[in-house]
N, C-alpha and C positions, 0 to 999 in steps of 0.2 A: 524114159520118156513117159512111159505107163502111168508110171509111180507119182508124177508131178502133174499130169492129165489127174487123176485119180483125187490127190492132196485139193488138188483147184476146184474141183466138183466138189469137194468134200466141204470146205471153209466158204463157198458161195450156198451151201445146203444150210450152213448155221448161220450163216447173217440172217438169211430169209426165214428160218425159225425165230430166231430172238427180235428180228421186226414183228411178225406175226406176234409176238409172245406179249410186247410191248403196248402194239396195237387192242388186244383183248386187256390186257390191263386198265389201259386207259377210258376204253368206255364204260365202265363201271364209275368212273369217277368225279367229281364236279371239274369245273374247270379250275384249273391254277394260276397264281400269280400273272406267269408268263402271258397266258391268252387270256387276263379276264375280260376283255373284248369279245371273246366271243359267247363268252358265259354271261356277256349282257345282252346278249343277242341271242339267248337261249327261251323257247318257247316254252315257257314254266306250265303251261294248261295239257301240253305233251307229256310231261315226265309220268313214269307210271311207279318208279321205287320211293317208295315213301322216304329212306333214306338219305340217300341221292338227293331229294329235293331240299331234305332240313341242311344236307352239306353245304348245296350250293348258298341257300339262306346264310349260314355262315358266312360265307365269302360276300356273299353281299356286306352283311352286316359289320362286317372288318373293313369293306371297302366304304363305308359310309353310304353304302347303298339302302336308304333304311327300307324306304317303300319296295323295295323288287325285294329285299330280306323279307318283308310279312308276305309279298307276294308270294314266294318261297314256303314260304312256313307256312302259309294257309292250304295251301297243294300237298302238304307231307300231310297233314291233321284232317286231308279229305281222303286221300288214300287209307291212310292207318287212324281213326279216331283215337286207339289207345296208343298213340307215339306222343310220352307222356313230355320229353325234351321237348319235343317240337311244340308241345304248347304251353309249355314255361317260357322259349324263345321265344316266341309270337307275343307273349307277353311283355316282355325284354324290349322287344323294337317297336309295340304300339306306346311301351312307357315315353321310348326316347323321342317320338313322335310329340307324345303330348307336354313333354318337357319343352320343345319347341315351339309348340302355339302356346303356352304359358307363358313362356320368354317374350315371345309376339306382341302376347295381349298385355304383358307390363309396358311395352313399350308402341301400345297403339291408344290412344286417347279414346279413340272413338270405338274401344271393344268390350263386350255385353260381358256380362257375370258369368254368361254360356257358355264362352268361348273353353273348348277344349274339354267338355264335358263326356262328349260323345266319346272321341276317343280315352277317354280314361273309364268309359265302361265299356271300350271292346278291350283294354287290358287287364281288367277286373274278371271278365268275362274268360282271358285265355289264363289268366291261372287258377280262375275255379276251374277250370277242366282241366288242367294239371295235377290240381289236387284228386279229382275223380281219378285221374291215371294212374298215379303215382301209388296211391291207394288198391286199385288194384293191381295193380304188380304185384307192393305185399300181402294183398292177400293170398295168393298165391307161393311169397317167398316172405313170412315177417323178417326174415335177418338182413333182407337185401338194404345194406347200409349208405348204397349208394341213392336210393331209390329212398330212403328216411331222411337222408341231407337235402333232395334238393326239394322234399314234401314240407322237409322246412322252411326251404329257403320261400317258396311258392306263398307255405303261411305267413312270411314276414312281406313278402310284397302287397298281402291282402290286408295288414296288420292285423293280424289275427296271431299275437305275438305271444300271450301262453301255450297256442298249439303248439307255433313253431320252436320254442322254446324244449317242449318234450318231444318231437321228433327228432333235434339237434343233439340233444342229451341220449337217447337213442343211436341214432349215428354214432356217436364219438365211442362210447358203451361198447358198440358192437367192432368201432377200428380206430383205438386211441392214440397212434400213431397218424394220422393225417393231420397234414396243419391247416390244412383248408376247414376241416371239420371242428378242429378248436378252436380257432380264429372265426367260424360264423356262430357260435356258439358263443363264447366270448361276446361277438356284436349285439346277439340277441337280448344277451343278461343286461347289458349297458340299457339298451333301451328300453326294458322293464326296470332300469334302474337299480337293480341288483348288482351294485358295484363290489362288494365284496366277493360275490359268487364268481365275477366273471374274471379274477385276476387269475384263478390256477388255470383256466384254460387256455387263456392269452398266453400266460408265462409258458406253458405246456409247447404250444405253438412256436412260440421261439427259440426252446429245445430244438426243438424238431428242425425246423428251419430259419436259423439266425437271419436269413437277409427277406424275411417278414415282414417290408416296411408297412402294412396295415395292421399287422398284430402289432406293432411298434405304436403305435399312432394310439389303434386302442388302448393297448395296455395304459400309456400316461392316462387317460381318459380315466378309467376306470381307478385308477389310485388317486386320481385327483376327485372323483366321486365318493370315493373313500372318505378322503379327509375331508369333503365339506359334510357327508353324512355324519362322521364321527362328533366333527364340529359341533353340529345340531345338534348331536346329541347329546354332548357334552355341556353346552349353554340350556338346553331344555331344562336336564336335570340338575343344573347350577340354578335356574331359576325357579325350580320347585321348591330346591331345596330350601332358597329363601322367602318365597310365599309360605312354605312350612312353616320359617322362625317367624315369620312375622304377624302369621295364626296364632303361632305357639304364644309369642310377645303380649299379642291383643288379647288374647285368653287368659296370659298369667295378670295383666294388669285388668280386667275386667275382676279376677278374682279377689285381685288383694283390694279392688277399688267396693265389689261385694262383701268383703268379708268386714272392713272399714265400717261400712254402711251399717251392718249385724251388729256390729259388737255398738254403735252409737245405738243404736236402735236397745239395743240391751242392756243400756247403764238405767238405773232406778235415779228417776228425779224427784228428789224431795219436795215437795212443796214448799211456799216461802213462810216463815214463821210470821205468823199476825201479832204487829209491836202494839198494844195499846196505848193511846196516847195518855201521858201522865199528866193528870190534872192538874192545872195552876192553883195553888194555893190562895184558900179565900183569907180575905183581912179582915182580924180580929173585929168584933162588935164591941164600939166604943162604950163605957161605964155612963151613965147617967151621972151629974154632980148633984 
């Protein structure tokens, strides 16, 4: 009777550890799927972990929650200024914002040149401090390759796409098994137009991970850049080639048409011989009888 008194004390001791255990887990955490109800009901001006606050932005921003997502993300980048994800993100959900009043303004008659300005320089605005961030990180760590990929990614949303370009090339350099890393790499070279450059990467990427449907997309992209660059270039130097003969043509015939002209110019003309006129013969003077 001890022994099952004892057993029951004992397994009523670990339920209420692993609630306890559960509970301390959970507030660490943003809210989940199950309760985003109350994660919208969350006083975002309260949170004090920088972290914590870019999670919840997540979830916003998964949930199509755009505005309470920068809400989010502006709260993580007031706590931590150098939380350099969080203002890449903020970036991210002010872009999709102004996507939105673009879309508006095609389809409002009555909307200004303005329209949507604003917010495209507070997202201009959150990925130059991105790049500040990301920047210093590596200074701190130049190898940190995760921290190079997304300083690219930050340069391609400013178009500032030769930076991004060599921190891409950087990234992949320093961890050339990622396909995330060869595939934005890849999209970079395309949009500098560098078709030939971006095919090993692409192809690289789909090593790595065959169900790549965007390194897929790209890569056609890029070989089909290929061939209309090659094309060009192949018709350019077709067409040289024939303003060449036809220099050459106009040159050989201007020559044979000078040299014609030389050698007319060099025949001796005789003068014409002076006939004198032969005199008609006078009639005899008749005899006197």
């Amino acid at each position: 009777m001890m022994v099952c008194r004892m057993f029951r004390s004992f397994a009523l001791y670990s339920v209420l550890v692993a609630a306890l255990f559960l509970c301390a887990c959970s507030a660490g955490q943003p809210p989940s799927d199950a309760n985003s109800a109350s994660g919208s009901s969350t006083n975002i001006a309260e949170i004090t972990d920088a972290r914590f606050a870019m999670a919840l932005g997540d979830q916003f921003l998964e949930n199509n929650q755009t505005d309470r997502a920068i809400e989010a993300y502006l709260r993580a980048t007031e706590i931590d200024p150098n939380l350099a994800d969080a203002w890449f993100k903020l970036g991210i959900a002010n872009g999709l914002i102004e996507k939105e009043q673009e879309l508006a303004a095609q389809n409002d008659v009555n909307a200004t040149e303005d329209s949507g300005k604003e917010e495209k320089r507070e997202s201009d605005k959150a990925f130059r401090k991105a790049v500040d961030a990301y920047k210093k990180i590596l200074d701190q760590n130049p190898d940190d390759h995760a921290a190079l990929f997304n300083l690219g990614r930050s340069y391609n949303k400013l178009n500032q796409d030769q930076d991004a370009a060599k921190a891409l090339k950087q990234a992949v350099k320093l961890d050339p098994e990622d396909s995330e890393y060869q595939t934005e790499l890849g999209a970079i070279l395309i949009k500098l137009a560098q078709y030939h450059e971006a095919i090993p990467p692409l192809k690289k990427a789909l090593e790595l991970d065959p169900e790549n449907l965007r390194a897929a997309d790209l890569l056609e992209d890029a070989q089909a850049g290929r061939t209309r660059v090659d094309y060009a270039k192949t018709r350019s130097n077709s067409n040289s080639n024939s303003a060449s003969n036809a220099n050459a043509n106009v040159n050989a015939n201007t020559a044979v048409s000078s040299n014609s002209n030389t050698s007319v110019s060099n025949r001796v003309v005789k003068p014409p011989v002076e006939t004198k006129p032969t005199p008609k013969p006078s009639k005899p003077t008749p005899k006197p009888n």
